[in-house]
C-alpha positions in Angstrom: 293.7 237.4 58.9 290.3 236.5 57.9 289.8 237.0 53.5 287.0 239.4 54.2 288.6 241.3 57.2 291.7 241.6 54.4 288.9 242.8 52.0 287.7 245.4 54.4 290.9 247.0 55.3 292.1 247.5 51.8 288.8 249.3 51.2 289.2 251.6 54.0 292.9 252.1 53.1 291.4 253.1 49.6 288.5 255.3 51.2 290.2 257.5 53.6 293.9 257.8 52.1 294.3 261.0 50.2 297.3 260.0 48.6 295.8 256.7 46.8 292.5 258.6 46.2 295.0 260.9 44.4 296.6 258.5 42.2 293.5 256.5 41.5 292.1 259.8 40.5 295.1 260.6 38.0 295.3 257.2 36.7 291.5 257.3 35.4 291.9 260.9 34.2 295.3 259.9 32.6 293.7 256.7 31.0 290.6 259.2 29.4 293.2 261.7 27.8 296.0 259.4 26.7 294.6 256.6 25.1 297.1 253.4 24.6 295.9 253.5 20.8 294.9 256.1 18.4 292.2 256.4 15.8 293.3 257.5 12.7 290.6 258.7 10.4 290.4 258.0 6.7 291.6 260.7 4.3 288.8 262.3 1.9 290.2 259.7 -0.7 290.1 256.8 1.3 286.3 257.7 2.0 285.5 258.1 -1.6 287.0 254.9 -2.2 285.1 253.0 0.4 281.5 254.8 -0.4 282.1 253.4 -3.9 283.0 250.2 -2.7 279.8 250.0 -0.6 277.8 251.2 -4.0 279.7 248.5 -6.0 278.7 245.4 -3.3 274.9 246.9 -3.7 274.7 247.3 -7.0 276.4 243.9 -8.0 274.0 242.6 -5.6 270.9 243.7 -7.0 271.5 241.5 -10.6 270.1 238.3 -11.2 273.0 236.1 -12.5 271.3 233.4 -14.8 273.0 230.3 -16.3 271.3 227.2 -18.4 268.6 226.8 -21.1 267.3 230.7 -21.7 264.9 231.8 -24.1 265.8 235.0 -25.3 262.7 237.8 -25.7 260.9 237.9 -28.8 261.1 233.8 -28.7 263.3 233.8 -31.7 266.3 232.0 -30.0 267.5 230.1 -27.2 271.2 230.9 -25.2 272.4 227.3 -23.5 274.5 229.4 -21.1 277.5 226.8 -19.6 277.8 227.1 -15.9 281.4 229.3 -16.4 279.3 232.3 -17.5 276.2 234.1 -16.8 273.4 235.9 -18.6 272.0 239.3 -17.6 268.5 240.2 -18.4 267.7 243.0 -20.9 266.5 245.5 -17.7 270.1 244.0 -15.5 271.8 245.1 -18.8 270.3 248.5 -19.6 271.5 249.4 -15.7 274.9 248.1 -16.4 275.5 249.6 -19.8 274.0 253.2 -18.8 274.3 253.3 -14.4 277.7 251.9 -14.1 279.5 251.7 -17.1 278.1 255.3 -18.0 277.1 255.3 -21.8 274.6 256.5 -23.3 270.5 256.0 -22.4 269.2 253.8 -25.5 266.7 250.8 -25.9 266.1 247.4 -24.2 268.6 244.7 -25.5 267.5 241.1 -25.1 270.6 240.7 -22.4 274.6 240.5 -21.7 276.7 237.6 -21.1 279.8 237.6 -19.2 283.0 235.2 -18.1 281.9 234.0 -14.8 285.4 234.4 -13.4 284.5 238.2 -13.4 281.6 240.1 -11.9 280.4 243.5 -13.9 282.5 246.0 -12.2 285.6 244.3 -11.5 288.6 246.1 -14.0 289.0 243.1 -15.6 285.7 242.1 -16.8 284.2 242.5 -20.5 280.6 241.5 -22.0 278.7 240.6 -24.7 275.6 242.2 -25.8 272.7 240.7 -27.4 270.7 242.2 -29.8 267.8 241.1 -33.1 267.8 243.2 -36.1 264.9 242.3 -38.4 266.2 243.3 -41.6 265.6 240.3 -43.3 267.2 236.8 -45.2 271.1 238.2 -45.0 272.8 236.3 -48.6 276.0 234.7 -48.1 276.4 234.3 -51.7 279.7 237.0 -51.4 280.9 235.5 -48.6 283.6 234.0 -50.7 284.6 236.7 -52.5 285.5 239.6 -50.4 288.4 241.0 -50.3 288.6 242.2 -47.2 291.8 244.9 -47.5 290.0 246.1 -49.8 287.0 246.3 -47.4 288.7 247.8 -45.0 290.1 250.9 -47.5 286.4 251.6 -47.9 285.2 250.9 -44.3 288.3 253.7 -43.4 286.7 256.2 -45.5 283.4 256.0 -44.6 284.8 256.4 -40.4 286.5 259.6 -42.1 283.2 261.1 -43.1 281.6 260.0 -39.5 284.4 261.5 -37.7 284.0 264.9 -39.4 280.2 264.5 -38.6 280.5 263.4 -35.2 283.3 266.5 -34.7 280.8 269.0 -36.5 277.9 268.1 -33.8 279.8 268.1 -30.6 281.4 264.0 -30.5 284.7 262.9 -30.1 286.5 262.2 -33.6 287.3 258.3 -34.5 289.6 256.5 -36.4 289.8 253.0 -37.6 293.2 251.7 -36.9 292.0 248.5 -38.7 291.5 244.6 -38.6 291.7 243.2 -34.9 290.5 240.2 -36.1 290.3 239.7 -40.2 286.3 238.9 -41.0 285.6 234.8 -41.0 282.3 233.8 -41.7 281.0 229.9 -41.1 279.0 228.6 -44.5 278.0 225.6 -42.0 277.2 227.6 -38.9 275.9 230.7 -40.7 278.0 232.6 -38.4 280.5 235.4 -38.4 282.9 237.8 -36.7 285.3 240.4 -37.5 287.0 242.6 -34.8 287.7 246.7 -34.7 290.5 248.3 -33.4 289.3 252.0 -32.5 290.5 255.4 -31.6 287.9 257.9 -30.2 289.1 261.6 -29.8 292.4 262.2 -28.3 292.5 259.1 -25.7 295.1 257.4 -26.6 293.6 254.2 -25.6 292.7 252.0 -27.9 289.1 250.5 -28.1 288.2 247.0 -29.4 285.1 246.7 -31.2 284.7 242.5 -31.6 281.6 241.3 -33.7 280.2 238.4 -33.9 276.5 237.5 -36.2 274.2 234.6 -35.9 272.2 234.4 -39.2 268.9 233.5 -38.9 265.5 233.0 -41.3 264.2 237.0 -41.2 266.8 238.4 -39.7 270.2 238.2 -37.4 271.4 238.1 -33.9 274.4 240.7 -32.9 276.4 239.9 -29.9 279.1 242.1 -29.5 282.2 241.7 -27.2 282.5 245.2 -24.9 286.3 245.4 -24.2 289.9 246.4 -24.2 292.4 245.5 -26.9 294.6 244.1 -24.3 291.5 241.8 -24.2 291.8 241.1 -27.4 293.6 237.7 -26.6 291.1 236.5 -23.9 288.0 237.6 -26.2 289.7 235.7 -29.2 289.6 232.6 -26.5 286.1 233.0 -25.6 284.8 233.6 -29.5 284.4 230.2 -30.2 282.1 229.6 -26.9 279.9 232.6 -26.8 279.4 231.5 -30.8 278.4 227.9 -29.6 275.7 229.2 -27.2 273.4 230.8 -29.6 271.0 229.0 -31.8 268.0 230.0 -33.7 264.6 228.1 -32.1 262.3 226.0 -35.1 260.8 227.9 -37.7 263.2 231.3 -37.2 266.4 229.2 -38.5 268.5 230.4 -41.7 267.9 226.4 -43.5 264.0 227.2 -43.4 264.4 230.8 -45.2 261.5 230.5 -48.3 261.9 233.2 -50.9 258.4 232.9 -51.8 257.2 234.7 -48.2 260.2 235.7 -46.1 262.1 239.6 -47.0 265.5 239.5 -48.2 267.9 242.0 -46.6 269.4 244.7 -48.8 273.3 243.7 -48.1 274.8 240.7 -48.1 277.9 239.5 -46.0 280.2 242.3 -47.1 277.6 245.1 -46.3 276.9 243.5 -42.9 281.0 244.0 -42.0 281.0 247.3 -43.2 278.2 248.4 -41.4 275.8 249.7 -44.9 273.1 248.4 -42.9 273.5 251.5 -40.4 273.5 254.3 -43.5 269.9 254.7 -43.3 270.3 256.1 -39.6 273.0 258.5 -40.9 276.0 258.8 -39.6 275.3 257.8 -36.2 276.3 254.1 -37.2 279.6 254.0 -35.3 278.3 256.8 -32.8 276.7 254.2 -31.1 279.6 252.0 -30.1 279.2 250.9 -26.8 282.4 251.4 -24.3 283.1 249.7 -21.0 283.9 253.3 -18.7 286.8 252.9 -16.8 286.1 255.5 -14.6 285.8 253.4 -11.7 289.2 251.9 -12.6 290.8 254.7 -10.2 288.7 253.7 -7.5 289.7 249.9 -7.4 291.0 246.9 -7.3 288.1 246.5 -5.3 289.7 243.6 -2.9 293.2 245.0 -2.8 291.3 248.5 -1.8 288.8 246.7 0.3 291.1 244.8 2.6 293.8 248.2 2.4 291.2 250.2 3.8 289.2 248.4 6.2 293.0 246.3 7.6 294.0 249.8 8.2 290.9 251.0 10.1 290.7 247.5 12.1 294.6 248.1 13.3 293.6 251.7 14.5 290.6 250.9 16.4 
């Protein structure tokens, strides 16, 4: 028989059989109501999860991630920034600090640097803030002879009297567990850091507050680590780096101080580690830690979550 002859019959079989029109009929009704595969949809969790991770991709995406030769604002110093960090600008930093890690609104900063290995958001990460306080010429002259246990007897007292004000106006109480890192301070470098361990109201995590201070001609630069103390080790690795990446530019250097013109600060090395330079702004001194929020912490990993969430949905589709 001829292929379209063949062709022809079947159709007619097709059109004018009940039967077959019967069972065709079932088979497409049957394939519209009982699907081979099922699409399960995500719990309210599993939403929540992926609408942050969403947020997280734009938000990461909107900061400028700078490396090299970078003049900080105010022209007073210069990061060289290696290519196994990055440098945030002081606007990139402000929405970091206050949008996603949740602290407090306060001023511009001249910028943030962080590891490259870890973008701002991931659990992992930590930063360092930049700042310029203009009090003046800082002395080293001390340097030498602190003793700092006994620094830190008086530094514990004066965190006393802040905790009873910050718990008389509505903040969480502190505590200064003590030395995370002992003070060391760099006669060649005019450098130094010291390092916090902190408890704020009833967490019972444990927060590390790491210092580190460039000395300059008028003034210094503050670049603080923004961490965990199970950090503490990877932060102590880093130190020497982030140190190494700050200079002072020509004319604002601590060698070219002149006491005939230039201010000299009212504390030397010893009142720059306990913080006297703060008691003129009461005692908000140590209110205005800043603290990596963790919040988001329950929302990730990010790529463990990511590829749970969206595997799962690509298998049910």
């Amino acid at each position: 028989m001829h292929k379209s002859m063949l062709a022809l019959g079947l159709t007619q079989a097709i059109l004018f059989s009940p039967f077959l029109n019967a069972q065709v009929l079932n088979t497409e009704v049957g394939a519209t109501a009982e699907p081979t595969e099922t699409t399960t949809a995500l719990s309210e969790e599993e939403i929540k999860h992926r609408d942050y991770l969403e947020w997280a991709d734009a938000f990461e995406a909107s900061l400028t991630y700078q490396t090299g030769k970078i003049t900080l604002p105010g022209g007073k110093a210069t990061l060289n920034v290696p290519e196994n960090y990055y440098y945030l600008s002081p606007e990139d930093t402000k929405r970091v600090l206050e949008e996603a890690w949740q602290n407090p609104e306060g001023e511009l900063m001249l910028g943030m640097l962080f590891p490259q290995q870890y973008r701002v958001l991931d659990d992992a990460s930590w930063g360092v803030t930049i700042e310029y306080t203009a009090d003046g010429y800082v002395s080293d002259d001390d340097a030498a002879d602190i003793d700092y246990d006994d620094l830190l007897k008086e530094m514990k007292k004066d965190t006393q009297a802040e905790s009873k004000w910050r718990q008389e106006h509505g903040f969480p109480a502190i505590e200064l567990v003590g030395w995370a890192e002992q003070p060391y301070y760099d006669a060649n470098t005019h450098k130094l850091y010291w390092a916090k361990e902190l408890i704020f109201g009833e967490n019972e995590a444990r927060t590390l507050n790491y210092n580190v201070r460039a000395l300059g001609r008028q003034g210094y630069m503050e670049m603080n680590f923004i961490a965990n103390i199970n950090q503490l080790e990877e932060v102590n690795t880093s130190r020497d780096e982030v140190l190494a990446m700050v200079s002072f530019n020509e004319g604002h250097k601590y060698s070219e101080f002149d006491p005939d013109i230039d201010n000299v600060a009212a504390y030397g090395i010893g009142g720059l580690i306990a913080g006297k330079v703060l008691a003129k702004t009461g005692f908000l001194a140590l209110a205005l830690v800043f603290l990596k929020k963790f919040w988001f912490v329950l929302l990730v990993p990010l790529y463990w979550l990511r590829k749970k969430i969206f595997s799962r949905k690509a298998t049910t589709e």
